[in-house]
N, C-alpha and C positions, 0 to 999 in steps of 0.2 A: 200376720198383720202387715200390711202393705205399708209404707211410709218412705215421705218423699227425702225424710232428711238423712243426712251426709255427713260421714267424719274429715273434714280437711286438716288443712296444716297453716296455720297462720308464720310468714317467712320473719316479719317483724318482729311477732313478741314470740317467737322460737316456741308456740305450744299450739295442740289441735285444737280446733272449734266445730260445732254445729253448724251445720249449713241447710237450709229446708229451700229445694231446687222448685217449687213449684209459690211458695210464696217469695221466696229471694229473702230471706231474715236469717242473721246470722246471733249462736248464740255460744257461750265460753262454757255454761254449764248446760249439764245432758237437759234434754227438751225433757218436759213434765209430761207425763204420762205415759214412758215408756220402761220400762225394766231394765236391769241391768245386763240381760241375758240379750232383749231387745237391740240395746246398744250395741251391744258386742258384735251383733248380726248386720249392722249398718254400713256399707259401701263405707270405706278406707278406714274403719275401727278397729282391724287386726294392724294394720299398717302403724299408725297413730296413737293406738289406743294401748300399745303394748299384747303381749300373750300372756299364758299363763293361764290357771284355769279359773273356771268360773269364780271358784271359792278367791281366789288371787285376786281376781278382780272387783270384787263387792264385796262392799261396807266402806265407812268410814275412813279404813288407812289405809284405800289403795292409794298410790302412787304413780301417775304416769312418770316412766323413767328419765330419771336425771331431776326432776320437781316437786315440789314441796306445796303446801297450801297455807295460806296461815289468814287470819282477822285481824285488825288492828284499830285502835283509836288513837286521831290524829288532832294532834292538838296545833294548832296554828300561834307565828309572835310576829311582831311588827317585821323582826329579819328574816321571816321565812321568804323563799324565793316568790310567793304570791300572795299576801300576809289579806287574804278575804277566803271566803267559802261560804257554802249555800246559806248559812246563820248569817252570816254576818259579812257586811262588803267592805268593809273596812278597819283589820284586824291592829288594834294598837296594844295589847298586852307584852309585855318583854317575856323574854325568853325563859327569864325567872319565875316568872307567874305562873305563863304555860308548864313549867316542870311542876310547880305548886299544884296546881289544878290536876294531872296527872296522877302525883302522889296522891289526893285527896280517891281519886278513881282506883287504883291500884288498893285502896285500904277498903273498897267496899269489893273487891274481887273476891270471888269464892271457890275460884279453881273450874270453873262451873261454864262450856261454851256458851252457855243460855244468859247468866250475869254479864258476862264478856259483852253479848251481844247486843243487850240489852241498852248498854253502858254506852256504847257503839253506837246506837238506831241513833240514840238520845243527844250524846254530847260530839260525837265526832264530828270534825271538821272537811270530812274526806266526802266524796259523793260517796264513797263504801257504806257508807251509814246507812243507807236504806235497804240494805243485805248484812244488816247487824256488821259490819266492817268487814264481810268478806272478800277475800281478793281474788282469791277463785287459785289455780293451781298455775305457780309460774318458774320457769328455770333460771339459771346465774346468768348474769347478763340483762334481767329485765327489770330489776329496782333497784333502786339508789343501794351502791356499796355496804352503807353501815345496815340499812334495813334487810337484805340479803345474806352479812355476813350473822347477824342477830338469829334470823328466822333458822338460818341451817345450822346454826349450832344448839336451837330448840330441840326436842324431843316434841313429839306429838303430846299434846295436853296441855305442852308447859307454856308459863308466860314470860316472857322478856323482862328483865327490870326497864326502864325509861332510855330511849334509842332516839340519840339526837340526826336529822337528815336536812338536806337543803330544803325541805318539806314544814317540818317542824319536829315537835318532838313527839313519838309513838311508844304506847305499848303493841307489842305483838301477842298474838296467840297462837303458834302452831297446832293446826288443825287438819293435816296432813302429809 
């Protein structure tokens, strides 16, 4: 299979991305319609992409090295550092609330990425919402401290208790 797209190296958020040389569209998760074998075969995907064999590299809990992947629902308060989001342009709930609201989420969790996600599409505050709150696969160094030190002390499946950030307040889902 011929294909124009490319594994690079984004210098900013320190993780590889998709790159397609004949449309110029860049993207963070592998392009749809290709295989994981596919991928692997792609100009700078050993480089980027790690080694390891096939079996290593597909499914679910690979890892590109040093990074984690995790989902979250963000909940926004009047003190968060941009207190609006796609919902809502002008966010006045106290910090109290948003933990309220939270807890209310966290009690219909089922352990489940698909409730997570769902929970996510629905109520989050983040533009992640419309990827069930995916954030896609990122290393130390590219998200606020407390959400970082939260996600890497996750185990794959598991969820975070309530993770206050200059952001607002999050549950995590480690999901890689």
């Amino acid at each position: 299979m011929s294909s124009s797209w490319q594994v690079r190296f984004s210098n900013s958020r320190k993780a590889p991305y998709f790159h397609n040389s004949s449309t110029g569209e860049s993207v963070w998760d592998p392009p749809a319609g290709l295989s994981q074998g596919e991928i692997m075969q792609l100009p700078g995907a050993e480089k980027y992409l790690g080694k390891g064999t096939a079996q290593e590299r597909s499914g679910p809990t690979y890892a590109p090295p040093g990074q984690v992947r995790a989902s979250h629902l963000l909940v926004k308060h009047s003190g968060s550092r941009r207190p609006a989001s796609w919902k809502e342009a002008n966010i006045t709930r106290s910090k109290e609330e948003a933990i309220a609201t939270l807890r209310d989420f966290q009690s219909q969790l089922d352990g489940t990425p698909g409730t997570f996600a769902q929970l996510a599409n629905i109520h989050s505050d983040c533009s992640s919402h419309d990827r069930g709150g995916d954030l896609g696969w990122f290393s130390r160094g590219q998200m606020q401290k407390p959400f970082e030190d939260a996600t890497y002390a996750l185990k794959v499946g598991e969820t975070s208790d309530i993770i206050s950030t200059d952001s607002g307040v999050h549950l995590i889902m480690r999901t890689g």
